[in-house]
C-alpha positions as CSV (number, residue, x, y, z in Angstrom):
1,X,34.4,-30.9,2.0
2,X,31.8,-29.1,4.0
3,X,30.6,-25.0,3.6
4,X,28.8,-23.2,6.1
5,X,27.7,-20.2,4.8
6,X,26.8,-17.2,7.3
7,X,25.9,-13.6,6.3
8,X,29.7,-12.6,6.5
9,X,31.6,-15.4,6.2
10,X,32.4,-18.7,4.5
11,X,33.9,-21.5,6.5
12,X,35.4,-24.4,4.8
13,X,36.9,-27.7,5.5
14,X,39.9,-28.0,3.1
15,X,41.0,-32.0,2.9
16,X,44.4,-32.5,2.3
17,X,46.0,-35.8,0.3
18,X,46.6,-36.7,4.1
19,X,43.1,-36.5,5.0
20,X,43.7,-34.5,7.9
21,X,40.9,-32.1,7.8
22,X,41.9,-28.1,8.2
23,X,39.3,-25.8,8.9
24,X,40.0,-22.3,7.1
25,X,38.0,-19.1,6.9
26,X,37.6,-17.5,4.0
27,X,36.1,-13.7,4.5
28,X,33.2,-13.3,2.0
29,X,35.4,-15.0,-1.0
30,X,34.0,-17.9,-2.8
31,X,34.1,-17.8,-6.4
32,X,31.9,-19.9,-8.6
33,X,34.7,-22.4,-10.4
34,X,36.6,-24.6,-9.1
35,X,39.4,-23.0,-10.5
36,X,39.0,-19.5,-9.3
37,X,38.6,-21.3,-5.7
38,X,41.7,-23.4,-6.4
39,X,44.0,-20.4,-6.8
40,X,42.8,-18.5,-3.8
41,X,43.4,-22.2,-1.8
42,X,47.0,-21.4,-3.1
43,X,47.3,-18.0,-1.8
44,X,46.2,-20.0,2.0
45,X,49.4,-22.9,1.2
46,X,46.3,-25.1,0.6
47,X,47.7,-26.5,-2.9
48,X,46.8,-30.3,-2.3
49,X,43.0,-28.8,-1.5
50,X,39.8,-31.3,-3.0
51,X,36.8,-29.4,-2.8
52,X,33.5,-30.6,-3.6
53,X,32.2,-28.3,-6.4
54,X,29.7,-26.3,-3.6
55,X,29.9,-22.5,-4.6
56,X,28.5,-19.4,-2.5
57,X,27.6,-17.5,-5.6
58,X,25.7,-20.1,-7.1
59,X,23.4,-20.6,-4.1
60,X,20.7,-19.0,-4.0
61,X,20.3,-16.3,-0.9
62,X,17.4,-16.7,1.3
63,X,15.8,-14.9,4.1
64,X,17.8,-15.3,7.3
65,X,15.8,-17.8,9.2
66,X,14.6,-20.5,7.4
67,X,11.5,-21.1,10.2
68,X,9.8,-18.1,9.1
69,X,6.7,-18.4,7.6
70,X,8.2,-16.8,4.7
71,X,11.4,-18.8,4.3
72,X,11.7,-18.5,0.4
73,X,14.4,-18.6,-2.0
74,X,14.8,-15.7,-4.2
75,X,15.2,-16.4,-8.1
76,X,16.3,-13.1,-9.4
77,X,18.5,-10.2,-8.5
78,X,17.5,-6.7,-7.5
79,X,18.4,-5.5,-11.0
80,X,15.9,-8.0,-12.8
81,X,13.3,-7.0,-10.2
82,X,13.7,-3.8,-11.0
83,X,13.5,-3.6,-14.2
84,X,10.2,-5.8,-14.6
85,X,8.2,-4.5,-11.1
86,X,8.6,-1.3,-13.6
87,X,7.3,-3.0,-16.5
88,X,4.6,-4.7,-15.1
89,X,3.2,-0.7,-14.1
90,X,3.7,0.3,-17.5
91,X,1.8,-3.2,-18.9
92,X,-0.7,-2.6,-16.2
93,X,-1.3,1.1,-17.0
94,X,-1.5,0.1,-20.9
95,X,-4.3,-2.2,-20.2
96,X,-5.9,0.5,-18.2
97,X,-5.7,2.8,-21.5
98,X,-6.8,-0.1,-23.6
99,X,-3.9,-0.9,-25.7
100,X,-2.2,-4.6,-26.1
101,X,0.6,-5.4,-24.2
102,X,3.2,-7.3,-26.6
103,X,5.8,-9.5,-24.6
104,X,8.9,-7.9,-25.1
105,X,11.4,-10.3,-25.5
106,X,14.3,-8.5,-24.4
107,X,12.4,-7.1,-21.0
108,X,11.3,-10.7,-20.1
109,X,13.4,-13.4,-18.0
110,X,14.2,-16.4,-19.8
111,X,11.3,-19.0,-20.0
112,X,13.7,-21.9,-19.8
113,X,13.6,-21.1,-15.8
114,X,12.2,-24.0,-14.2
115,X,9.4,-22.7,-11.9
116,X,10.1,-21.8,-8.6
117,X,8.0,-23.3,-6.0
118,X,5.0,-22.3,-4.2
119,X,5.9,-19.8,-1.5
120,X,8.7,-18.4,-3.6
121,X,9.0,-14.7,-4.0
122,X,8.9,-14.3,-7.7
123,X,9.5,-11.3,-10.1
124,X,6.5,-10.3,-11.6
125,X,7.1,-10.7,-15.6
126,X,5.1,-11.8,-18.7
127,X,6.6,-15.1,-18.3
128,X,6.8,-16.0,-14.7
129,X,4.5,-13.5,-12.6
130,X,6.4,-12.7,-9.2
131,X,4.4,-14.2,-6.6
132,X,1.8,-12.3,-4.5
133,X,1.5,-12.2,-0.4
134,X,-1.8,-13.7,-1.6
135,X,-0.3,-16.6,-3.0
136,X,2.2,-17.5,-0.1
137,X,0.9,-21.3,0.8
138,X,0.9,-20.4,4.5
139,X,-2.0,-17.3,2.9
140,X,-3.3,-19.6,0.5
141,X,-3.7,-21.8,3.7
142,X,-5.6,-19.9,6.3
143,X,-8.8,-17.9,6.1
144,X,-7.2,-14.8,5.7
145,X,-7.9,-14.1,1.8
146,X,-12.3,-14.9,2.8
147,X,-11.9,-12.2,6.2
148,X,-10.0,-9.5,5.3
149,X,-11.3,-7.1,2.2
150,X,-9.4,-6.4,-0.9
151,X,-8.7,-3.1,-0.1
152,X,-6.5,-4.9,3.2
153,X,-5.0,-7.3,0.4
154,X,-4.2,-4.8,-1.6
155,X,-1.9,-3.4,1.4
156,X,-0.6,-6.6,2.3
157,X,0.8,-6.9,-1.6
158,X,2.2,-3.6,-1.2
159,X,4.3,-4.3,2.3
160,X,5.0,-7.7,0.9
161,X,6.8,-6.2,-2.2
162,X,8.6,-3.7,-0.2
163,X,9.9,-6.8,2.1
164,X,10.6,-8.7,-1.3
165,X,12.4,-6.4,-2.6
166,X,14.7,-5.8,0.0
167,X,15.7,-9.7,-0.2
168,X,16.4,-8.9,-3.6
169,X,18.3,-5.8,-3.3
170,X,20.4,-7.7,-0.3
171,X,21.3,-10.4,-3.0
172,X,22.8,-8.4,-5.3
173,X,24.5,-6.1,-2.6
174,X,26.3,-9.4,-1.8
175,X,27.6,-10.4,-5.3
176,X,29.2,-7.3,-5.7
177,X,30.4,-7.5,-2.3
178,X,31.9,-11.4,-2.8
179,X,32.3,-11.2,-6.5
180,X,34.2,-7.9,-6.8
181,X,34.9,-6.0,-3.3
182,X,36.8,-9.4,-2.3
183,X,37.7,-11.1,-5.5
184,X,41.9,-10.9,-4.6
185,X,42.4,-11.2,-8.6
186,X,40.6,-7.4,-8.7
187,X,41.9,-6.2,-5.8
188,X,45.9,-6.6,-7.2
189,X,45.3,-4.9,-9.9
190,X,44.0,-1.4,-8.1
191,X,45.7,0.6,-5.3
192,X,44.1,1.9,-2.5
193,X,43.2,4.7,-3.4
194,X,41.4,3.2,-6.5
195,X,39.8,0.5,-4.6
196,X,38.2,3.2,-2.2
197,X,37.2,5.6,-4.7
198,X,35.7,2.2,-6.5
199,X,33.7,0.6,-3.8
200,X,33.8,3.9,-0.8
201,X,31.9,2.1,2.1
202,X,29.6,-0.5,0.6
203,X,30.9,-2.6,3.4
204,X,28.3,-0.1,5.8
205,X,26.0,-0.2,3.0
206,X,25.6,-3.8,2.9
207,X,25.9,-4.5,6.6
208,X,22.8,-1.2,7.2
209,X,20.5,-3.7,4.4
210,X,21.0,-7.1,6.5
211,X,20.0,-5.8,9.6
212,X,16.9,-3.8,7.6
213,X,16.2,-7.1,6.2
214,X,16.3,-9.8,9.5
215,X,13.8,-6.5,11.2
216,X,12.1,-7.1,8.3
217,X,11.7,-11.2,8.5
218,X,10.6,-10.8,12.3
219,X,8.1,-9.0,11.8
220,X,6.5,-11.1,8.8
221,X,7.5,-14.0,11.5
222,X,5.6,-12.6,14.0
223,X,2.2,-12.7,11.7
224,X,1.8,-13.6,8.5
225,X,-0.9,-10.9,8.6
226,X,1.6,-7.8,8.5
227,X,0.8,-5.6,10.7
228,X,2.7,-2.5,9.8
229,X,6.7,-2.4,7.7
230,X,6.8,1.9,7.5
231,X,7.9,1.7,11.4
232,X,10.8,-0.5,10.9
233,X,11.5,2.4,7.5
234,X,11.6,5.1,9.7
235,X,13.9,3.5,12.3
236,X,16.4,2.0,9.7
237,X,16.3,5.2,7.8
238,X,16.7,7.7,11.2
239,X,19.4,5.2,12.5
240,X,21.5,3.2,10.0
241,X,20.6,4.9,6.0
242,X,22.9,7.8,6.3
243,X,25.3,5.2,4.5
244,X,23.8,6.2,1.6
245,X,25.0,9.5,1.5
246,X,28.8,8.9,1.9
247,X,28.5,6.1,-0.7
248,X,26.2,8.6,-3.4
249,X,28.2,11.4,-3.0
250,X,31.3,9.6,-4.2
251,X,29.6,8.8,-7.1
252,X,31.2,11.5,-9.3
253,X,34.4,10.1,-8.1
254,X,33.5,6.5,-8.5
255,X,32.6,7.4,-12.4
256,X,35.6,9.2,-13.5
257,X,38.2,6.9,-11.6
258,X,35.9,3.8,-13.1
259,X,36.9,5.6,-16.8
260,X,40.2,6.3,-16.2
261,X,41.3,2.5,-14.7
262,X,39.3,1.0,-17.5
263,X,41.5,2.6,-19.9
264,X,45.0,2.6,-18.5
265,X,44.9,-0.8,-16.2
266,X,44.8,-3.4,-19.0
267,X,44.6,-6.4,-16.3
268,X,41.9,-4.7,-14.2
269,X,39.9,-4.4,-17.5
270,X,40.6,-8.2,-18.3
271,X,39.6,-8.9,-14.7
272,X,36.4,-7.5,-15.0
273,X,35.4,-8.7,-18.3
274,X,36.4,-12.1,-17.4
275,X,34.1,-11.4,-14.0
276,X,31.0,-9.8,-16.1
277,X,30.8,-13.3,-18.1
278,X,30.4,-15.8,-14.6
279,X,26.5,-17.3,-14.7
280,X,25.7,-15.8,-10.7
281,X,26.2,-12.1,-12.4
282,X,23.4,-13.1,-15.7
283,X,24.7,-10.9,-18.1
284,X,24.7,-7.7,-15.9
285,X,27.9,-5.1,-15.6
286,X,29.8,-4.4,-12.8
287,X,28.4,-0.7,-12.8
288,X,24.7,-2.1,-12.5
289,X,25.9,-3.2,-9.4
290,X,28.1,-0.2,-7.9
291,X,24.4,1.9,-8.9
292,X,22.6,-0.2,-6.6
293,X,22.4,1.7,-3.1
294,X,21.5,5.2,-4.8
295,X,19.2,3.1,-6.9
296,X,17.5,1.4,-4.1
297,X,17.0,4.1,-1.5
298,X,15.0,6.0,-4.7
299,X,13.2,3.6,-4.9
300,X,12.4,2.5,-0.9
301,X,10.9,6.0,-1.2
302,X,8.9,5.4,-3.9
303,X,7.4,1.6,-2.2
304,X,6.5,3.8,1.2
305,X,4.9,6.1,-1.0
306,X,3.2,3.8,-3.0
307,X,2.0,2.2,0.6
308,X,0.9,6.3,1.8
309,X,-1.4,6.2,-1.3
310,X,-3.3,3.1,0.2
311,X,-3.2,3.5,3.5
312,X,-6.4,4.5,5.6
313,X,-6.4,7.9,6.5
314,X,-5.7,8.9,10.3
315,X,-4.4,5.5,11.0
316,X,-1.4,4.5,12.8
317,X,-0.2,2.9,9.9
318,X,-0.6,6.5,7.9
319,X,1.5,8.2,10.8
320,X,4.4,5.5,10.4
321,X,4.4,5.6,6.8
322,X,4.2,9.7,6.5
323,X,7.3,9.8,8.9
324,X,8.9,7.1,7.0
325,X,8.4,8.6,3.8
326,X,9.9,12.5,5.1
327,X,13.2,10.9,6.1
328,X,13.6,8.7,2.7
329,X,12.9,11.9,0.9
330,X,15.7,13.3,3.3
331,X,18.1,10.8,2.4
332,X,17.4,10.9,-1.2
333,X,17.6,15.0,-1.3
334,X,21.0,15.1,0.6
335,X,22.3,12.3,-1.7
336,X,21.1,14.3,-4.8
337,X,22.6,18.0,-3.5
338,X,25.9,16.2,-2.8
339,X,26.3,14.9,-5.5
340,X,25.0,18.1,-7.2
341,X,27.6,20.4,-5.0
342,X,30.8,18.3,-5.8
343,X,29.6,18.1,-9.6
344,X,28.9,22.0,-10.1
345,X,31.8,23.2,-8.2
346,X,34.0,21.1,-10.8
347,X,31.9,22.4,-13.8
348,X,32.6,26.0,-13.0
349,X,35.8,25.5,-12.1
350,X,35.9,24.0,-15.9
351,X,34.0,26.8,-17.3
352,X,36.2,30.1,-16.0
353,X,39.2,28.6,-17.2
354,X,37.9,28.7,-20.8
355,X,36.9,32.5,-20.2
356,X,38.4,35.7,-21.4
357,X,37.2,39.1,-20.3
358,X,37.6,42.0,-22.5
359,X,35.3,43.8,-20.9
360,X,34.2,43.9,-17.2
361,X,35.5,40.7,-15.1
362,X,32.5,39.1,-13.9
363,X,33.2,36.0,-10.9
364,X,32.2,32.8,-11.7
365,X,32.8,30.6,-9.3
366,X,29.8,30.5,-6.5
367,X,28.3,27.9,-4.0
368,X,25.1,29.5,-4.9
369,X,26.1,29.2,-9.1
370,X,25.4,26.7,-11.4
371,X,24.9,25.9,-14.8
372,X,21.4,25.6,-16.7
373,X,22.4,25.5,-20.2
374,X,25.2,26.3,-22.5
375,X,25.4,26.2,-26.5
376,X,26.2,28.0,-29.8
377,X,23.3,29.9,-31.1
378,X,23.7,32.3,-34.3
379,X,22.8,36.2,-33.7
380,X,21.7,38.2,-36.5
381,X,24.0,41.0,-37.4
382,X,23.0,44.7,-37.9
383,X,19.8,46.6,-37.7
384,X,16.9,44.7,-38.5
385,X,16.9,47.8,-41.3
386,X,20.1,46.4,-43.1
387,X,19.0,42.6,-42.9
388,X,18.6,40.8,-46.1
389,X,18.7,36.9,-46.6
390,X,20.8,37.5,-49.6
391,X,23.9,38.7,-46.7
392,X,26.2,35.8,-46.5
393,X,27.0,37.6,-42.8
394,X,23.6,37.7,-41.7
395,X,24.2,35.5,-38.9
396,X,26.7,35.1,-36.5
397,X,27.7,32.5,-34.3
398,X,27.8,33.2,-30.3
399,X,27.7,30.9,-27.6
400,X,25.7,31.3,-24.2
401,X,26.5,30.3,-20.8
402,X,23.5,30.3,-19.1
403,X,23.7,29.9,-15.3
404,X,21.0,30.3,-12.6
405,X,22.0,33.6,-11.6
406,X,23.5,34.8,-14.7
407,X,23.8,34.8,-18.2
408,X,27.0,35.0,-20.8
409,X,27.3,36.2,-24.2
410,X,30.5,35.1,-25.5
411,X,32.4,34.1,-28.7
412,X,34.7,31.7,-29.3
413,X,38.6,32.2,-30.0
414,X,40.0,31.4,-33.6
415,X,41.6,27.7,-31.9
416,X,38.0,27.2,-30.5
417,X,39.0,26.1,-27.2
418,X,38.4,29.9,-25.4
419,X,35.4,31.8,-25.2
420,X,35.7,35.8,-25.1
421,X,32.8,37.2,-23.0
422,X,30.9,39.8,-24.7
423,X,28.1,40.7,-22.6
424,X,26.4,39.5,-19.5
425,X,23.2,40.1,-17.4
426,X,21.6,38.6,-14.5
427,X,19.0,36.4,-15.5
428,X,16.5,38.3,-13.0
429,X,16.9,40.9,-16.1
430,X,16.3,39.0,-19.1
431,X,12.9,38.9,-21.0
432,X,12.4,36.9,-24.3
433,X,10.2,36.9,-27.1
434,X,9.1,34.5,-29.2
435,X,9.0,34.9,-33.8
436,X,7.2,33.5,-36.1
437,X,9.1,31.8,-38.9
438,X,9.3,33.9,-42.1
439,X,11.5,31.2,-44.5
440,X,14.4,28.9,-43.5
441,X,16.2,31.9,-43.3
442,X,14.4,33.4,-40.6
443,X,13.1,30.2,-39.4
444,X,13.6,29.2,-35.2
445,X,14.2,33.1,-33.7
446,X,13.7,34.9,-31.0
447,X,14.5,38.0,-29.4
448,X,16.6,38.4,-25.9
449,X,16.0,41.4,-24.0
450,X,18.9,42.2,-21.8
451,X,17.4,44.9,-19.5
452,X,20.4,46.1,-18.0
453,X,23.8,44.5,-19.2
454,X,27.3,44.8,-17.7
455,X,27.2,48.6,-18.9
456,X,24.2,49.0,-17.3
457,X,22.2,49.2,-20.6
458,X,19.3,48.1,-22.2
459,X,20.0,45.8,-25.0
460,X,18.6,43.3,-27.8
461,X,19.7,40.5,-29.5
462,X,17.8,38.7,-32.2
463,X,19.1,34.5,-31.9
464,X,18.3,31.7,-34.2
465,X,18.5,28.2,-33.1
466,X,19.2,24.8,-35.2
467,X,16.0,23.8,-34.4
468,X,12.5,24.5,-32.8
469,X,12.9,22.4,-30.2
470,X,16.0,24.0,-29.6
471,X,14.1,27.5,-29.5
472,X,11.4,26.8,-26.9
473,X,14.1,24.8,-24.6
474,X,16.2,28.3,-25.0
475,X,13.2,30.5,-24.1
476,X,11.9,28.3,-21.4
477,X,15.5,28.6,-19.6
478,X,16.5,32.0,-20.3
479,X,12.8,33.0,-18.7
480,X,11.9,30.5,-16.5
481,X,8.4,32.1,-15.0
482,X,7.1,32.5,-18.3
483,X,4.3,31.0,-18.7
484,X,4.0,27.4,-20.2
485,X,1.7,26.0,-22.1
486,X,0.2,23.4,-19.7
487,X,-0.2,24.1,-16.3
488,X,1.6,21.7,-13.4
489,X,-0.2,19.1,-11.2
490,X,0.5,21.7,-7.8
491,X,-2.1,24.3,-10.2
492,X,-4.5,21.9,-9.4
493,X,-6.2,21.9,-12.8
494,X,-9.4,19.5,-13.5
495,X,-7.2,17.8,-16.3
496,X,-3.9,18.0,-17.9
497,X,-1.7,15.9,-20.3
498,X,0.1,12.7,-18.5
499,X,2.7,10.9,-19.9
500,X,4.4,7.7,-18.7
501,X,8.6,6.9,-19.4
502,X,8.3,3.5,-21.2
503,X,12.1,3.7,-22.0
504,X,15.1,5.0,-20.0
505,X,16.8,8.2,-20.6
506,X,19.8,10.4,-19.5
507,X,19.9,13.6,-19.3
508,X,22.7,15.2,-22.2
509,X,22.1,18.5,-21.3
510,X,22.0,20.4,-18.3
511,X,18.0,21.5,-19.0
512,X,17.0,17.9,-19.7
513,X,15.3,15.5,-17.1
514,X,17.0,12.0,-16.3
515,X,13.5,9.7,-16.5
516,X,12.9,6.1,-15.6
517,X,10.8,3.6,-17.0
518,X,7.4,3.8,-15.4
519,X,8.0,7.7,-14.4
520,X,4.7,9.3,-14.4
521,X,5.4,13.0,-15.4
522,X,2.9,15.8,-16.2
523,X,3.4,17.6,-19.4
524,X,4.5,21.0,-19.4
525,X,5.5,22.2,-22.9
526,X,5.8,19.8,-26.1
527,X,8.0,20.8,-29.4
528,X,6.4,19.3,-32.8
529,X,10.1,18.0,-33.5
530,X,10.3,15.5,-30.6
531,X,10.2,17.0,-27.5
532,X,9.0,17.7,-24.1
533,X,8.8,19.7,-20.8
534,X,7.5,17.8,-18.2
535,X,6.9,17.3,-14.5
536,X,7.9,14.2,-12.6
537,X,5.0,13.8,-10.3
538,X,6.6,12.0,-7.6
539,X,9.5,14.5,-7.1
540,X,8.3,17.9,-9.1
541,X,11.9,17.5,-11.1
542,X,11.3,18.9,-14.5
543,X,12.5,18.9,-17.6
544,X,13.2,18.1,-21.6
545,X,13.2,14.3,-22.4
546,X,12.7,13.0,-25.9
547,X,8.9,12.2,-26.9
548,X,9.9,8.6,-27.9
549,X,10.5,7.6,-24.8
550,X,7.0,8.3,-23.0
551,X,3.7,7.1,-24.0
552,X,0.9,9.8,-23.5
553,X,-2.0,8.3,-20.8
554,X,-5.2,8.1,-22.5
555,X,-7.7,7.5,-19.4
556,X,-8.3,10.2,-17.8
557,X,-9.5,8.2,-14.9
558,X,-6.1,7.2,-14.7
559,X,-4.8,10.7,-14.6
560,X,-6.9,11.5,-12.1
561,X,-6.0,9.1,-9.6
562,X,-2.4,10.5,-10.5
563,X,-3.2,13.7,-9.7
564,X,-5.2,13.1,-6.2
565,X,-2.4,10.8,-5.1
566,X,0.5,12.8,-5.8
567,X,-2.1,16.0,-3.7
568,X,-2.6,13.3,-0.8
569,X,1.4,13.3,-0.6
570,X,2.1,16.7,-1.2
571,X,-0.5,17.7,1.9
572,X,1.0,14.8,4.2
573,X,4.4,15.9,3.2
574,X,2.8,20.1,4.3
575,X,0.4,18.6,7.7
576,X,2.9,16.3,8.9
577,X,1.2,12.7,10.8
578,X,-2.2,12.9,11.5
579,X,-2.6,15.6,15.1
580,X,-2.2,13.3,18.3
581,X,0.2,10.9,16.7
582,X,2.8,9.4,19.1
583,X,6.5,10.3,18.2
584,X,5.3,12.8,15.5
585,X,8.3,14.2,13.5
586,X,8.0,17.2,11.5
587,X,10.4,17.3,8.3
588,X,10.2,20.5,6.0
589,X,8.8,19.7,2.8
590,X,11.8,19.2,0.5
591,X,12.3,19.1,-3.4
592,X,14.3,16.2,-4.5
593,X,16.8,17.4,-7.7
């Protein structure tokens, strides 16, 4: 048979016993066996179909026009990309300290990969180094690497990656699309509703990245010398990227509906493990793959940005890239306070219906309320007169809803599943103070000053936490302009500690920060049990994150070219393109998280 493959569509010639040809479409569904093919022929009366064994999803996916300069065939998906273009900045940072950088085995590609040839984009990795704009054969070619200087290379790398990436991201956005979205085994075992609140519009999603990428490809095809990409950002992402939004914000929805088939719909959870093991997929999930969109406009931002830090100043290539940069932070901050809005309102909703008042009803439920930090802590009983360690009742046990607005004191019920409130104070009003440890008795407390409680009183409470780590995470919530021990990168201080995320984390509690590898994140507080405060330095988000998963950043010419970046795009972000620019846009300067 023959297969045409076209960004939407398959067409195939099915060959009967007869040999009378019969041309069928088949909408984005190729499967990679023979079999799986053979039983969607069935579902199109095709049961005497002979098809050479030619599958979509074991081809690789190339840029759309195979005379561009850059025609290349792309080895890896976005997630493998991703993962080792953010090992590569923790290698390279490590060799910037002057430590060794060990191989990991289990971050590296396999070795058995046969080389890809020259031209190629490649992922950068111990093994297999992902191929430069340098070392494109039509570069390696021409004159271009002896005229232009290596601060101009240095661009071109980072426009090339951007471009390179996108092919990448575009790959995987089809898999899911062909492999899952239109995989008919799936798709019968979910109803509608399922299916939307599984895959929402990635269709719009996937179409916006195609034409992002072929605007791309023209303009590498027009020069191989790349003149500018951030202009072609700022259109896609002012024209076509508000997909991302409707697709991140049903991400809560997409998560608990993803929980709740994968228990109850036995054949759905067949379906997918059975999909999860095919060769084109490499061992990743099916959620690394419905993460992809909220995953990949983070990380667009972050390649502009990266661009913004290089770019000459007062350029044209500055203005593009400053107004590129303010609408992916857009994007990304309306994704994130969706996401945020539908999540909180949920979590309160949760919260009030575990609440008794005995005293004076306080509401809960607020657009302008959420939750910081909830948890048992013990309070010590009686005057600090009566106290004596020898007191089996010295301590006892309250827990704390702490919200942005407002604070809880409240004890649980004798079945444990109700909380009766016993005080409450606006968190404008509360003042804490830190204690020494005096035995293991007295050991992690702290006072809370309530100065004017739901009777309007002044009042004091003296807590003890499990841990010290525990203590300073309380304190640092309940009081959040207290001072901290290390002052943030917007204090503009000569030097501060710098730490960089060498493993991933997620956040378990609501004061903890999500952090990626490669994050760079100023330090803030540190605990001598394991944790830290911190600053994210491309999005001020802070924080509590383990301390096992950073490593501290020894040169402190390193951290200082952290620090004047990050103040280069906090004054574009405050300035706006350079005065005189042509189609200047001015976008407030927003928080992201």
């Amino acid at each position: 048979g023959t297969l045409t493959l076209t960004p939407t569509m398959a067409t195939c010639s099915l060959f009967y016993s007869s040999n009378t040809p019969t041309e069928t479409n088949i909408q984005g569904s190729l499967y990679s066996t023979p079999h799986d093919f053979n039983v969607y022929c069935r579902t199109l009366h095709s049961t005497k179909a002979v098809f050479q064994a030619v599958w979509m999803l074991s081809l690789p996916i190339c840029f759309k026009k195979k005379n561009s300069p850059c025609h290349c065939t792309l080895a890896f998906l976005y997630q493998e990309y991703r993962d080792t273009s953010k090992q590569q900045e923790i290698d390279l940072r490590r060799q910037r300290d002057g430590l060794t950088v060990k191989a990991e085995a289990s971050g590296g590609l396999s070795s058995s990969m046969s080389s890809p040839p020259v031209g190629q984009l490649q992922l950068r990795n111990s093994i297999n180094p992902m191929s430069l704009w340098q070392n494109l054969a039509i570069v390696q070619n021409s004159s271009l690497l002896n005229e232009l200087s290596q601060k101009e290379i240095i661009m071109q790398e980072a426009m090339f990656e951007l471009v390179s990436s996108e092919a990448s991201y575009y790959k995987s956005l089809e898999i899911l699309e062909t492999t899952f979205l239109h995989n008919p085994v799936l798709s019968n075992t979910l109803s509608n509703s399922d299916m939307h609140f599984l895959f929402s519009n990635i269709k719009e999603v996937v179409k916006a990245s195609e034409s992002f990428l072929i605007d791309l490809e023209n303009r590498i095809e027009q020069s191989i010398l790349i003149s500018d990409v951030c202009d072609i950002v700022h259109q896609h992402a002012t024209e076509h990227f508000h997909v991302f939004n409707t697709y991140v914000v049903n991400q809560v929805y997409q998560e608990k509906t993803y929980r709740r088939i994968l228990q109850e719909n036995v054949a759905f959870r067949d379906a997918i493990t059975s999909l999860e093991k095919l060769p084109c997929l490499r061992g990743l999930s099916f959620t690394s793959f419905l993460i992809l969109p909220f995953q990949r406009i983070v990380r667009l931002k972050l390649l502009v940005q990266n661009i913004l830090k290089k770019v000459e100043e007062n350029s044209e290539r500055e203005t593009n890239a400053i107004k590129a940069h303010k609408e992916l932070e857009q994007i990304v901050k309306d994704c994130n306070e969706g996401v945020r809005k539908m999540s909180r309102t949920e979590e309160l909703i949760s919260i009030e219906k575990t609440l008794e008042f005995k005293c004076k009803s306080v509401p809960i439920i607020s657009h302008s309320r959420w939750l910081l930090k909830k948890g048992e802590v013990q309070q010590m009983s009686g005057p600090k007169s009566t106290r004596t360690i020898r007191s089996r009742k010295l301590y006892q046990p309250v827990y704390l809803f702490l919200f942005n607005n407002l604070l809880l004191i409240t004890k649980r019920n004798s079945s444990g599943d109700k909380f009766q409130v016993l005080d409450s104070c606006t968190r404008a009003m509360l003042r804490t103070e830190d204690q020494e440890d005096q035995g293991q008795q007295l050991a992690n407390i702290f006072n809370l000053k309530l100065l004017e409680n739901q009777e309007e009183r002044q009042v004091s409470y003296m807590l003890k936490t499990t841990s010290m780590s525990d203590k300073h995470r309380w304190i640092c919530a309940l009081t959040p302009h207290r001072r901290t021990r290390f002052m943030s990168t917007s204090a503009h201080q000569p030097d501060s500690p710098q730490v960089q995320c060498i493993q991933s984390y997620t956040a378990q509690e609501p004061d903890e920060l999500s952090v990626e590898m490669a994050d760079v994140l100023n330090i803030l507080e540190r605990t001598d049990d394991g944790w830290m405060m911190g600053e994210r330095l491309h999005d001020s988000e802070r924080g509590w994150f383990p301390t096992r998963v950073v490593e501290e950043i020894q040169n402190k010419e390193v951290r200082a070219q952290n620090r004047k970046e990050v103040l280069r795009i906090q004054q574009n972000k405050i300035d706006g393109p350079p005065s005189g620019s042509r189609n200047c846009v001015q976008i407030p300067f927003i928080i992201k998280q």
